[in-house]
Backbone as numpy.savetxt, mean C-alpha at the origin, in Angstrom:
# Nx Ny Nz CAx CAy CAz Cx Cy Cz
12.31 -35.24 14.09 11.35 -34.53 14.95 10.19 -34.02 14.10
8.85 -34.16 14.44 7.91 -33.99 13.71 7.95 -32.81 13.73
7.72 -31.71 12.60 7.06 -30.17 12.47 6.30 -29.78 13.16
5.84 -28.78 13.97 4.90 -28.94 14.69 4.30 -27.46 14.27
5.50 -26.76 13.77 4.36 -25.15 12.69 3.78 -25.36 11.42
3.38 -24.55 10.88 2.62 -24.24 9.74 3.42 -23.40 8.71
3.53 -23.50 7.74 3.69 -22.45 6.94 2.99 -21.29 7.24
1.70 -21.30 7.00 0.49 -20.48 7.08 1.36 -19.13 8.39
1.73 -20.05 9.68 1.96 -19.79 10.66 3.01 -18.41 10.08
4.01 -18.84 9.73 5.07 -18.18 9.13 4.77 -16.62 8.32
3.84 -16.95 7.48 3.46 -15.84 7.00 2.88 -14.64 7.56
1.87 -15.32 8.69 1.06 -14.28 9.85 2.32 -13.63 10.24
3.42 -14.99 10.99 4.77 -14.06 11.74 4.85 -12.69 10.71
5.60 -13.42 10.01 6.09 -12.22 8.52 5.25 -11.25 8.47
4.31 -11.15 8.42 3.10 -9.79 8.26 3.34 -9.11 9.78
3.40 -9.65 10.63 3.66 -8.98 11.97 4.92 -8.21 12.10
5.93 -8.89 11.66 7.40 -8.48 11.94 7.55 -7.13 10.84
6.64 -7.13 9.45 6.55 -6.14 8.57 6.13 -4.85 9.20
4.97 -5.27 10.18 3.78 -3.79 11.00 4.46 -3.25 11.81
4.48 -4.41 13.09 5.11 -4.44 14.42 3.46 -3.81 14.87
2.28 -4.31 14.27 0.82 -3.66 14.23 0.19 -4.89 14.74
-0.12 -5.69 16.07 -1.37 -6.45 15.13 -2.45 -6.07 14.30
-2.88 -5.19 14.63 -4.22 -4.28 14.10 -4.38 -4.37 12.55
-3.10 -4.34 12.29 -2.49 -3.66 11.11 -2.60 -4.99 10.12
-1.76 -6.19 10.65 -1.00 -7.70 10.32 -2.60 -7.83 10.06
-3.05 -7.75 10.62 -4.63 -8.90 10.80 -5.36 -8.34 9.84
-5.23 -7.06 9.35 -6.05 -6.22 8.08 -5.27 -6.83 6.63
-4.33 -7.22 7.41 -3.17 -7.33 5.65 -4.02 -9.02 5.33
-3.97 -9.74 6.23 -3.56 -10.99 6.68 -5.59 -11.68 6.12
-6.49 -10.44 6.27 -8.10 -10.53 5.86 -8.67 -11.54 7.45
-7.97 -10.78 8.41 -8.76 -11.91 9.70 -9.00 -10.72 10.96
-9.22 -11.29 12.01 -9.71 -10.68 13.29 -7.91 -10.73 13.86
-7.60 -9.65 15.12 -6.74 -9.75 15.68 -6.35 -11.01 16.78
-7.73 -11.59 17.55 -7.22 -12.68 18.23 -6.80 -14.09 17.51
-6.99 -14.15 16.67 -6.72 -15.71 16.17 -5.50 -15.24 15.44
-5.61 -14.26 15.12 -3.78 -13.86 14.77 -3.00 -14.18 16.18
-3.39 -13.56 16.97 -2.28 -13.45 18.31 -2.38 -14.99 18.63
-3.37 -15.51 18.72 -3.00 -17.34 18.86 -2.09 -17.81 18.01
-2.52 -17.58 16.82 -1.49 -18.14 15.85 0.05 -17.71 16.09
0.12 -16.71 16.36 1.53 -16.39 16.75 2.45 -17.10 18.01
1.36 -16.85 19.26 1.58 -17.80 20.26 1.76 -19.49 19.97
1.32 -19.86 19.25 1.33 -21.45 18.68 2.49 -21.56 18.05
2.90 -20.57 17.11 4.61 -20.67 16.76 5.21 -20.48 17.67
5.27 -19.45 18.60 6.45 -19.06 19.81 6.45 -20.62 20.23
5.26 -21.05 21.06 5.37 -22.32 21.46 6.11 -23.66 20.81
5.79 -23.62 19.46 6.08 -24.90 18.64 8.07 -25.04 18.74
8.07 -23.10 18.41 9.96 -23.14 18.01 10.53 -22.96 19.61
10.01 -23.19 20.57 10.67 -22.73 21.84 11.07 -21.65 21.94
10.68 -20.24 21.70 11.49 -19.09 21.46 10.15 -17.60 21.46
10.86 -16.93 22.00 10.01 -16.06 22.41 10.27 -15.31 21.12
9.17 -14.97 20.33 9.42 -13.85 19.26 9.39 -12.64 19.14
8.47 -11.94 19.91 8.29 -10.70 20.20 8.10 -10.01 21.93
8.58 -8.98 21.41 8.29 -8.18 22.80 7.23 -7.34 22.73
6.07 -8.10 23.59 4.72 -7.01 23.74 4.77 -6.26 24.85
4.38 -4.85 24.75 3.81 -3.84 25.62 2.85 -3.14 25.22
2.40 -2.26 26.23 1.16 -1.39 26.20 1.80 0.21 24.83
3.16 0.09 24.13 3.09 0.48 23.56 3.61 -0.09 22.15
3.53 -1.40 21.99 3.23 -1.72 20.95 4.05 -3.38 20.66
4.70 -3.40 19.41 5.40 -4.80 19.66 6.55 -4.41 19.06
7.54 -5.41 19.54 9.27 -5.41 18.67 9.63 -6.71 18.43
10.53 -6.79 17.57 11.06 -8.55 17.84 12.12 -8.65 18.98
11.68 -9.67 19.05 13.14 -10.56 19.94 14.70 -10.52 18.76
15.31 -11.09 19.63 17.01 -11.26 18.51 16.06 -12.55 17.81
15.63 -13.96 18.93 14.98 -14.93 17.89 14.20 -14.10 16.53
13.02 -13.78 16.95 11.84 -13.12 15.66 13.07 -12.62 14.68
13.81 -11.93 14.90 14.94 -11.17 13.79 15.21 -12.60 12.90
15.78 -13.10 13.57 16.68 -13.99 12.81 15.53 -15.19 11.90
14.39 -14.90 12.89 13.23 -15.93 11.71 12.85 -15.21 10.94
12.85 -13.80 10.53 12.38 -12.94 9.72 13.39 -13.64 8.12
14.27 -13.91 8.74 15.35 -14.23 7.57 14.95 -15.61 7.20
15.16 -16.35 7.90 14.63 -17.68 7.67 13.52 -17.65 6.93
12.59 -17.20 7.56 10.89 -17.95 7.45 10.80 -17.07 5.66
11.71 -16.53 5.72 11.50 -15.74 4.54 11.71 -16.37 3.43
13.22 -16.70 3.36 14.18 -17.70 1.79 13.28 -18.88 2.28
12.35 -19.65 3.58 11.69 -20.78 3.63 10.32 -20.51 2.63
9.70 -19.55 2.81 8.58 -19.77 1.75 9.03 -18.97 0.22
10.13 -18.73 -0.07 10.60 -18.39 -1.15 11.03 -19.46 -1.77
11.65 -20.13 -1.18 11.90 -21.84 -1.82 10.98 -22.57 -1.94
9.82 -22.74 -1.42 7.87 -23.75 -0.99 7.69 -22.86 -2.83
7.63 -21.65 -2.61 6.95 -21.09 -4.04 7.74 -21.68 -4.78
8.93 -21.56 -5.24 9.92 -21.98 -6.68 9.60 -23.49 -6.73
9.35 -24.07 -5.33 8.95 -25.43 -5.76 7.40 -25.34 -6.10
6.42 -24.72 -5.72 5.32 -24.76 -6.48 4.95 -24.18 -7.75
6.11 -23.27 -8.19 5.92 -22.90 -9.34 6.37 -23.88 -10.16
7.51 -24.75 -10.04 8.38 -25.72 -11.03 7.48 -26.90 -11.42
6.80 -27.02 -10.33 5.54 -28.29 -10.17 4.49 -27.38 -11.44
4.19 -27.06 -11.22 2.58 -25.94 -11.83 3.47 -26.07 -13.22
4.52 -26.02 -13.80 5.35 -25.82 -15.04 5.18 -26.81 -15.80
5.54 -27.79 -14.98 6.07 -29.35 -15.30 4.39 -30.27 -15.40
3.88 -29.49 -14.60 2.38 -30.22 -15.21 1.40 -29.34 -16.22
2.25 -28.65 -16.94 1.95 -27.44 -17.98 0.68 -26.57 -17.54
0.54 -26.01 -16.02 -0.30 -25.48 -15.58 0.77 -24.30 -14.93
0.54 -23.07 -15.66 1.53 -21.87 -15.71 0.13 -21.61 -14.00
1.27 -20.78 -13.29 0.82 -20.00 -12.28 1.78 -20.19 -11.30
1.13 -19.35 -9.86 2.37 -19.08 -8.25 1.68 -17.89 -7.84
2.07 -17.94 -7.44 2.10 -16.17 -6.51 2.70 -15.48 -6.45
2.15 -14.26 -6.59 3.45 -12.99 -6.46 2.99 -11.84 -5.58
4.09 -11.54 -4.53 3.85 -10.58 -3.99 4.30 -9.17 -4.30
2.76 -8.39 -4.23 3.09 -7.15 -4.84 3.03 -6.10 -3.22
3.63 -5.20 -3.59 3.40 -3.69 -2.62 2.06 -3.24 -3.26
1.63 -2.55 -2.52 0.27 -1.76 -2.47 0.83 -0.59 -2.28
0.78 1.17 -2.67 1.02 1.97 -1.98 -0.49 2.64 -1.08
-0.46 3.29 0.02 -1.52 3.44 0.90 -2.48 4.98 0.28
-1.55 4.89 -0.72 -2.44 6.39 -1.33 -3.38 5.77 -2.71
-3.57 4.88 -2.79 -5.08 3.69 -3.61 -5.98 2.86 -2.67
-6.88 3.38 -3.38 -8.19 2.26 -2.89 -8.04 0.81 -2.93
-8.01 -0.06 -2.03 -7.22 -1.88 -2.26 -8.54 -2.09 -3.35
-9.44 -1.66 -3.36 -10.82 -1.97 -4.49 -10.18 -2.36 -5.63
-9.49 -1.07 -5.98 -9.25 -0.85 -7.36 -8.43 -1.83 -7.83
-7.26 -2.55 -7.24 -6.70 -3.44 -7.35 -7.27 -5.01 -7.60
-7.83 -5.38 -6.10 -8.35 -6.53 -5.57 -9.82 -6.98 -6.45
-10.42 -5.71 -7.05 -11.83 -6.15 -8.21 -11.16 -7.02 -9.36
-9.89 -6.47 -9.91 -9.63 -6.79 -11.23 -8.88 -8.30 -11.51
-8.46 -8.78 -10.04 -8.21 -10.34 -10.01 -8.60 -10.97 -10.75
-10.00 -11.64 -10.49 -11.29 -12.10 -11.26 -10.27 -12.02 -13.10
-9.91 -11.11 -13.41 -9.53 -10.85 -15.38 -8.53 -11.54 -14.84
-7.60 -11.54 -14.13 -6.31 -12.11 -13.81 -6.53 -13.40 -14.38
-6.85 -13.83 -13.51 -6.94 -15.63 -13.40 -8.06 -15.92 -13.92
-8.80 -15.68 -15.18 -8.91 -16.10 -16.05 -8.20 -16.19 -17.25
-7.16 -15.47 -16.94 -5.97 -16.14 -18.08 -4.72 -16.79 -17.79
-4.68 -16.43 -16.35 -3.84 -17.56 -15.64 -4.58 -18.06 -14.30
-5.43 -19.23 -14.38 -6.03 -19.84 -13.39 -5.60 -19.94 -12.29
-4.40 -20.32 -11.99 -3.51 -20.66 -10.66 -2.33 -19.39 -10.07
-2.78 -18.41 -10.91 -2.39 -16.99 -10.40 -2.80 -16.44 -8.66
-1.79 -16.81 -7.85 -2.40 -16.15 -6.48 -1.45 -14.81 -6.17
-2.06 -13.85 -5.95 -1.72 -12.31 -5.74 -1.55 -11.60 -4.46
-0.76 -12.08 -3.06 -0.85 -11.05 -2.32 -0.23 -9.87 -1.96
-1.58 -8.61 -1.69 -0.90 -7.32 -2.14 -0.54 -6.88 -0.49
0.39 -6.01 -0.36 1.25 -6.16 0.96 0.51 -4.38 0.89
-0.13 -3.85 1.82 -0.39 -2.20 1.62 0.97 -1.79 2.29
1.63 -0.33 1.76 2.26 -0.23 2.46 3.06 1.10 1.84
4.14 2.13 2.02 4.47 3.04 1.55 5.04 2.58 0.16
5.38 3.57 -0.77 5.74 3.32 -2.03 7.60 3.40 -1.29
7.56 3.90 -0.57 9.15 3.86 -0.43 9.92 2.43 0.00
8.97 2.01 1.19 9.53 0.74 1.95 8.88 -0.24 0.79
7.75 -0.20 -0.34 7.89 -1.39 -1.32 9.10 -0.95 -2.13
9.72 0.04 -2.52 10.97 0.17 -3.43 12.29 -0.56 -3.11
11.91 -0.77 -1.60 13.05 -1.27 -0.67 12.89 -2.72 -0.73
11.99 -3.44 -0.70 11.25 -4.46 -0.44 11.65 -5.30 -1.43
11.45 -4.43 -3.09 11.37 -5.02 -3.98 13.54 -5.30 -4.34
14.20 -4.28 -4.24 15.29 -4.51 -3.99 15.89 -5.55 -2.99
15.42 -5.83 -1.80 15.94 -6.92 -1.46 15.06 -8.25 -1.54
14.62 -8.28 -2.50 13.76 -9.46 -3.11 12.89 -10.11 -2.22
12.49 -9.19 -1.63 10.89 -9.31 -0.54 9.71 -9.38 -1.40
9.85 -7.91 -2.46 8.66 -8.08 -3.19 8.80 -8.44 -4.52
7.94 -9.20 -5.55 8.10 -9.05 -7.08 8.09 -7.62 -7.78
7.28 -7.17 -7.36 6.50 -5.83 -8.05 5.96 -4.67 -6.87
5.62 -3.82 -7.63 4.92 -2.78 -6.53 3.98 -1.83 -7.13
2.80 -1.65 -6.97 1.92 -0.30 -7.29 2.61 0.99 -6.03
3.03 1.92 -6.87 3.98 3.10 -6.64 3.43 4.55 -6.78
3.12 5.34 -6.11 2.70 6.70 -6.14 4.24 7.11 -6.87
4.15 7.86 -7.78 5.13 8.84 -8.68 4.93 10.33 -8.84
5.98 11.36 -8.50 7.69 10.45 -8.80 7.74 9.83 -7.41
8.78 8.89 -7.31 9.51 8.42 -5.87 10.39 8.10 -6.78
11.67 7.88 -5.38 12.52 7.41 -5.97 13.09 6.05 -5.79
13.08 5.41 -7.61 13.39 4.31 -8.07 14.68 3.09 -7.82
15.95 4.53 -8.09 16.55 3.71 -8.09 16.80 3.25 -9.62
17.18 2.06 -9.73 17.38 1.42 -11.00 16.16 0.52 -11.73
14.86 0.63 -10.50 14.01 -0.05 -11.16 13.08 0.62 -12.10
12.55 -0.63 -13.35 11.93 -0.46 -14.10 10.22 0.04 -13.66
9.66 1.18 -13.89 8.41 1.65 -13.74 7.75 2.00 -14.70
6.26 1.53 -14.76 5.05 1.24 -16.32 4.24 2.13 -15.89
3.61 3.15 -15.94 2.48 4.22 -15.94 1.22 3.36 -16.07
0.37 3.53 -15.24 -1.08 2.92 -14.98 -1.91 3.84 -15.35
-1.97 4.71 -14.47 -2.83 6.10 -14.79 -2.84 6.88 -13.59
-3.71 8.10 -13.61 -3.36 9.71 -13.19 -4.58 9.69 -12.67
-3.86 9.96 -10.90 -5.23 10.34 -9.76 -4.81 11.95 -9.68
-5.92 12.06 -9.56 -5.69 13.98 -9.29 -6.55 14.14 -8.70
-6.38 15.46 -7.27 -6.68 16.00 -6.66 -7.73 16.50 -6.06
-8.32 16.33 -4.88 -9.32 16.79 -4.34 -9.09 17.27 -3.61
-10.40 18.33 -2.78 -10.30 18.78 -1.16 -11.54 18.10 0.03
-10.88 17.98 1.03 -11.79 17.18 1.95 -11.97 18.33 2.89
-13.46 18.66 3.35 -13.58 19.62 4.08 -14.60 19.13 5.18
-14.32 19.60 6.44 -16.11 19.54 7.11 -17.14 19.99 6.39
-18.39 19.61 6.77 -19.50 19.72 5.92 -19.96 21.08 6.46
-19.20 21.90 7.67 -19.69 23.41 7.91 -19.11 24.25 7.42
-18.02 23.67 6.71 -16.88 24.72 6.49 -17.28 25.58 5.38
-16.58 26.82 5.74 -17.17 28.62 4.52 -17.14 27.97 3.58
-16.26 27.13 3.14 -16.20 26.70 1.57 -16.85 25.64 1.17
-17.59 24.85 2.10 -18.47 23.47 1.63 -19.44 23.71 0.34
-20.10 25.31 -0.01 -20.93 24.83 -0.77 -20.25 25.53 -1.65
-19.11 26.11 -2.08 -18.29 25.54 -3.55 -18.62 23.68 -4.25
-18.72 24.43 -5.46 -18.44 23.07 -6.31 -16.89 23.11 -6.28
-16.10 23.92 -6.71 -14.50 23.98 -6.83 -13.89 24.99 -5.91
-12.68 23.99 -5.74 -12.13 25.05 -4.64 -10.88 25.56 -5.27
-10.31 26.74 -4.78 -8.95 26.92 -5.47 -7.73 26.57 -4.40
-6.85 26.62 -4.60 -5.63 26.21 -3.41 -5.44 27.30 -2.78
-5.53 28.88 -3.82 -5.18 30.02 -2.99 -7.01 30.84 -1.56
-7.93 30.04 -1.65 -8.88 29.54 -0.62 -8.30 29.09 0.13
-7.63 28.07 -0.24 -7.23 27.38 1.06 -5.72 27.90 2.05
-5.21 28.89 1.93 -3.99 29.47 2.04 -4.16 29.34 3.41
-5.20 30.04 3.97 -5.31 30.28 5.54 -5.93 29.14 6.02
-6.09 27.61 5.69 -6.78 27.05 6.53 -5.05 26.44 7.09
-5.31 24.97 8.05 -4.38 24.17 8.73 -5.05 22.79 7.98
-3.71 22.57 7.11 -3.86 21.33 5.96 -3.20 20.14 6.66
-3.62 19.33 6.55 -3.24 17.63 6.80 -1.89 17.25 5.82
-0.81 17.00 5.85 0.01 16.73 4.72 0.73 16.05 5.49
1.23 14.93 4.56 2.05 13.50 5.24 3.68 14.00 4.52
4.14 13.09 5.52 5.88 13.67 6.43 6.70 12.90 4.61
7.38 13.66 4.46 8.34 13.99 3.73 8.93 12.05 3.33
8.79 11.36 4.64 9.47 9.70 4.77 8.93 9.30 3.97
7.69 9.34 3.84 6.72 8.35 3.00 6.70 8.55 1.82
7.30 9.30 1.22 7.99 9.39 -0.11 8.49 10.83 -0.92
9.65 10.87 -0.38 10.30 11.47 -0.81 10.27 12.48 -1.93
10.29 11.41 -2.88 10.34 11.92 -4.71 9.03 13.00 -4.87
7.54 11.92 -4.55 6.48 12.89 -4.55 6.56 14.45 -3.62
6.33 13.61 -2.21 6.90 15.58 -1.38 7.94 16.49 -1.96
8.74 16.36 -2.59 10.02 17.00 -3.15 9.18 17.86 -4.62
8.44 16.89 -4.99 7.54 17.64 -6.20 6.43 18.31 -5.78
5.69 18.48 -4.75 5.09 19.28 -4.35 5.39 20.23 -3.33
6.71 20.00 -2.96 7.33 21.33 -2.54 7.53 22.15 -3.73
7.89 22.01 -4.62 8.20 22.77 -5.63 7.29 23.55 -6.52
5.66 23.12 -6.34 4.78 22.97 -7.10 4.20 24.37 -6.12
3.87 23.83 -4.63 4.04 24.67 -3.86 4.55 26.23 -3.95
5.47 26.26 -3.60 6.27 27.49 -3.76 5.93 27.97 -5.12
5.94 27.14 -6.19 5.88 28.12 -7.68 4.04 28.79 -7.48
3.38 28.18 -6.96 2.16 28.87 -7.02 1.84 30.00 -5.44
2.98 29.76 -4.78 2.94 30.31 -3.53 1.51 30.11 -2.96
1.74 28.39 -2.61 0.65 28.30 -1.99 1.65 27.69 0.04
1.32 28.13 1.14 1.76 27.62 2.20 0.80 28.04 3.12
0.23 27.10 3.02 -0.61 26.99 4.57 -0.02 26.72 5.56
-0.31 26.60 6.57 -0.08 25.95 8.21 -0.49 24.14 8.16
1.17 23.57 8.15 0.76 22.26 8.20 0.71 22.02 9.43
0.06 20.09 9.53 0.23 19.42 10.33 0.31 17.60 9.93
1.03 17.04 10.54 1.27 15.98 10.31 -0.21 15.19 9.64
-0.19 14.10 8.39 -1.11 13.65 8.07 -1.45 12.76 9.09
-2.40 11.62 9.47 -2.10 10.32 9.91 -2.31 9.24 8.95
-1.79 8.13 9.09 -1.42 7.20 8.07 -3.28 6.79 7.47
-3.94 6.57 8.61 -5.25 5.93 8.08 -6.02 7.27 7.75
-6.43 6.74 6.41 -7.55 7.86 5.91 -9.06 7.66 6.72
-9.41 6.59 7.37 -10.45 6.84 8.08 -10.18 8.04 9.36
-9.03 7.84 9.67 -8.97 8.77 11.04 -8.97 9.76 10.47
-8.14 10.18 9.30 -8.01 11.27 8.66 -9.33 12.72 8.22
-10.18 11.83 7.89 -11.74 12.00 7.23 -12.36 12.51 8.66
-12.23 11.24 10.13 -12.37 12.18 11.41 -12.19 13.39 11.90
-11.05 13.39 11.59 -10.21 14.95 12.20 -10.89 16.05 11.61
-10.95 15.64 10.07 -11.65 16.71 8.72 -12.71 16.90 9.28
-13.42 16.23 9.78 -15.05 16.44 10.29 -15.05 17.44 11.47
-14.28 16.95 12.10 -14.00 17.74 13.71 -13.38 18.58 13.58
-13.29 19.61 12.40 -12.75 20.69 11.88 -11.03 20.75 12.74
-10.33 19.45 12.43 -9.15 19.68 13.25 -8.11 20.13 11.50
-8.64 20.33 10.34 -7.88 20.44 9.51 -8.53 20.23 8.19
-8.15 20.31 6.66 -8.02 20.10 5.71 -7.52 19.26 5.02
-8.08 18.47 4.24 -7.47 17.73 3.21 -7.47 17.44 1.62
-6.20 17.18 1.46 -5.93 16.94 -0.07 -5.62 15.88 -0.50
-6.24 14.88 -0.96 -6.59 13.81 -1.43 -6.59 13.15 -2.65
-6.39 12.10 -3.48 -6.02 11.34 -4.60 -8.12 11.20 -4.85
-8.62 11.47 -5.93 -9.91 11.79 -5.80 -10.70 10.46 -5.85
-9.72 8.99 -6.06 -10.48 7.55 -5.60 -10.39 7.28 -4.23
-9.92 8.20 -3.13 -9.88 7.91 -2.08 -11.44 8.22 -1.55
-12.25 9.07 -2.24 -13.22 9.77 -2.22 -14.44 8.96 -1.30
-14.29 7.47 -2.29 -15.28 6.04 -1.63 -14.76 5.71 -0.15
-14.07 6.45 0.48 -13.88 6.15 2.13 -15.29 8.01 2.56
-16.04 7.18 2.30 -17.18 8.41 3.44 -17.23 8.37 4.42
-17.53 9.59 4.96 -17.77 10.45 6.36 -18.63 10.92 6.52
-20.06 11.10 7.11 -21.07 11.80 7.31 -20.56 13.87 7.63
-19.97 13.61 8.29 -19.42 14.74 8.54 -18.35 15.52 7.34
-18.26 14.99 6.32 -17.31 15.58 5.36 -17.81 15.40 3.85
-17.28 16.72 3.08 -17.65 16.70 1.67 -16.57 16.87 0.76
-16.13 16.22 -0.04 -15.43 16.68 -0.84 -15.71 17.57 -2.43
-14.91 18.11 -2.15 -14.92 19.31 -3.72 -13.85 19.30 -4.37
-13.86 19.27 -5.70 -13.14 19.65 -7.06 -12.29 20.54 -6.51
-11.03 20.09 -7.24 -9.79 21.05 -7.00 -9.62 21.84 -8.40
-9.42 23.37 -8.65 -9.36 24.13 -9.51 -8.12 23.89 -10.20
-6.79 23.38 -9.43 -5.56 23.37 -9.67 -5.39 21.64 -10.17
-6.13 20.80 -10.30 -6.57 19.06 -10.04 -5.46 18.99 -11.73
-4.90 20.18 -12.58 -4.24 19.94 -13.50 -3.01 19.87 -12.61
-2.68 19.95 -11.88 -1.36 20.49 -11.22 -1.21 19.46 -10.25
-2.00 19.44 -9.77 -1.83 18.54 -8.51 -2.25 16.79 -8.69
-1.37 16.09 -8.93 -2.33 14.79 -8.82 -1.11 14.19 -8.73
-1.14 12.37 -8.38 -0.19 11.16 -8.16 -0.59 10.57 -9.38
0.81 10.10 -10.31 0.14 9.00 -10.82 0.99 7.91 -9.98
0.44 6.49 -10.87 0.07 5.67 -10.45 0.76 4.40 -11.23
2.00 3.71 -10.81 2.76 3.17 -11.40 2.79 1.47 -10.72
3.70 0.35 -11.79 4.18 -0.40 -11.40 5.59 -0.96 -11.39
6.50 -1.23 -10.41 8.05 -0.93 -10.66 8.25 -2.36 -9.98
9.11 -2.72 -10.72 10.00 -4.08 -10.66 11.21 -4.31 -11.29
12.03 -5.05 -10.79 13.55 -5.03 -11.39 13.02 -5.55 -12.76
14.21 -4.28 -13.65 14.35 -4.81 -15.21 14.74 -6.40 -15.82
15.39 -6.60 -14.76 16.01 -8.53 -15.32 14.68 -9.18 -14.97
13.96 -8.74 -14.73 12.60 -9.93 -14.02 12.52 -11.03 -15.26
12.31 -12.32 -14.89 12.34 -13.62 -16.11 11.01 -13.74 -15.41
10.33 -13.36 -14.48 9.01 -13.88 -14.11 7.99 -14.43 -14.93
7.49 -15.37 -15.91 6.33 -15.25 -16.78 4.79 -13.72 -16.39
4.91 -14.84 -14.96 3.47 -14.31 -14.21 3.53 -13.02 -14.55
5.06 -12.38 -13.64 4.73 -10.45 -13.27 4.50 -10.18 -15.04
5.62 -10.63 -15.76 5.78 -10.08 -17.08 4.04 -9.32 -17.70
3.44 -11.13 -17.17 2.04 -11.28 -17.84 1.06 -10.17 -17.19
1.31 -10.50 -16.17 0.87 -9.15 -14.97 0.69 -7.54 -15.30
1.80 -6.94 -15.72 2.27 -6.21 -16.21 1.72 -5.83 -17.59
1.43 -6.44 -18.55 1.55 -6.18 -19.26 -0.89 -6.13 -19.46
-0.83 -7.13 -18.62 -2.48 -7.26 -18.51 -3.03 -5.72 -17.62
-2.36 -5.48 -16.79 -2.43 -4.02 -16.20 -2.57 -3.00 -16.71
-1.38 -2.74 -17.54 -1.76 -1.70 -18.69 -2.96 -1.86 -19.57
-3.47 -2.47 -20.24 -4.41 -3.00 -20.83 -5.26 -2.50 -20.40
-5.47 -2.78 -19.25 -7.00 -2.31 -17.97 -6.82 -1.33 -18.06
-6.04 -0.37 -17.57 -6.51 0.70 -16.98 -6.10 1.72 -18.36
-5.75 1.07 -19.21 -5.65 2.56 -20.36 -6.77 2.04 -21.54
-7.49 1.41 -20.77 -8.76 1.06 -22.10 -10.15 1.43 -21.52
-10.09 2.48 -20.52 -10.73 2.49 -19.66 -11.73 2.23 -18.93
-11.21 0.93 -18.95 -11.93 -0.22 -17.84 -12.42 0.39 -16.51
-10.99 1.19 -15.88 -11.16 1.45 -14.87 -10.78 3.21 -14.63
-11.60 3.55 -13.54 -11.66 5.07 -13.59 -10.69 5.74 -12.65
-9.66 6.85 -13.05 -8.80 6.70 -11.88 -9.15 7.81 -10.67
């Protein structure tokens, strides 16, 4: 019986079944949402099988989509080992590796430095999956992902993690707010406002360290749930629905309506900025990866 999907096809699935977003799939994926949703429809069609369940509040899989999540998965995990063995055997080192992104970095900072990549390995292809540092820790354990860029601490686990470098702290304010025309703000300023701070899930290790950091400086404002996108986020800040505290490269997402200022405490408060992958890795690529990473960002190539 002739094939009648795509690989290509497979992967869109896979990015979908990861979101359960189109919005989301189609940002990972670098396309528009309708030619995603065709493409998806063109697989349902091709495998006879309904994959997902759409509604007006969002999408799920079918039992089918489940069970191709598994498939379509060890299927392009085997396409790579055979394109890597090929690329070997014709003494042209390269493949792809999929890394995690965590959502607290700029994709810039990452996605500029390719370009150095593959000029030392030409046939190096890189896709970075955005996504929590927790669910890439997970990812990378069940051999979804190679590697992961990781907000720290979280927790590891048994995997191996390399220090990149140290984002520290800002404040995001409306541009009316009493404190806009500070150059620096202090945290105990901010005691009485209603701060933006993301839920405890999205990583653990870090919230657990700034609870602690917290309390020792007795700083507790009035939270409220962050939202995942920093554009909406930067909204709310404008529309004086709250405060924010921010990794200070997030800074290049502007808002007409918002300013950010220097944090007084920016010794205290900051993420660094890691890469974690199982210790047995025989990978050439990640090894090379890895080791070209450090390089960059502690020669300071790049600004964190």
């Amino acid at each position: 019986m002739a094939l009648r999907f795509k690989l290509r096809q497979l992967e869109m699935f896979l990015a979908l079944a990861e979101t359960l977003n189109f919005r989301e799939a189609a940002a990972r994926l670098h396309m528009t949402q309708p030619p995603l949703s065709r493409q998806i429809q063109e697989l349902e069609t091709a495998l006879g099988a309904q994959l997902l369940h759409r509604s007006n509040h969002g999408v799920t899989l079918t039992q089918a989509g489940e069970t191709l999540v598994k498939e379509a998965s060890e299927l392009l995990r085997a396409c790579e080992k055979m394109a890597q063995r090929f690329h070997a055997e014709a003494g042209k080192p390269g493949g792809r590796l999929e890394i995690g992104l965590t959502t607290v970095v700029d994709t810039e900072k990452f996605t500029q430095i390719l370009p150095l990549l593959q000029a030392d390995i030409p046939n190096l292809e890189i896709d970075f999956k955005r996504q929590t540092s927790m669910k890439s820790v997970r990812d990378i354990h069940h051999d979804r992902l190679d590697a992961a860029i990781i907000g720290m601490p979280s927790t590891i686990s048994d995997l191996t993690v390399q220090h990149l470098y140290r984002d520290r702290f800002c404040v995001a304010l409306a541009k009316g707010h009493r404190l806009a025309h500070k150059k620096t703000v202090s945290l105990a300023d901010l005691n009485e406002e209603v701060l933006f701070w993301f839920r405890r899930e999205l990583n653990a290790g870090f919230y657990d360290h700034c609870e602690e950091l917290f309390k020792r400086i007795q700083f507790a404002p009035q939270r409220i749930p962050e939202p995942a996108d920093h554009h909406v986020l930067l909204s709310m800040v404008a529309n004086d629905g709250g405060i924010g505290l921010i990794p200070q490269s997030l800074q290049k997402i502007r808002h007409g309506g918002v300013v950010f200022r220097a944090l007084k405490e920016d010794d205290l408060l900051f993420i660094d900025i890691g890469i974690a992958y199982k210790p047995a890795s025989a990978n050439p690529m990640l090894i090379s990866l890895i080791g070209k990473l450090m390089v960059y960002f502690r020669s300071g190539a790049a600004t964190a």
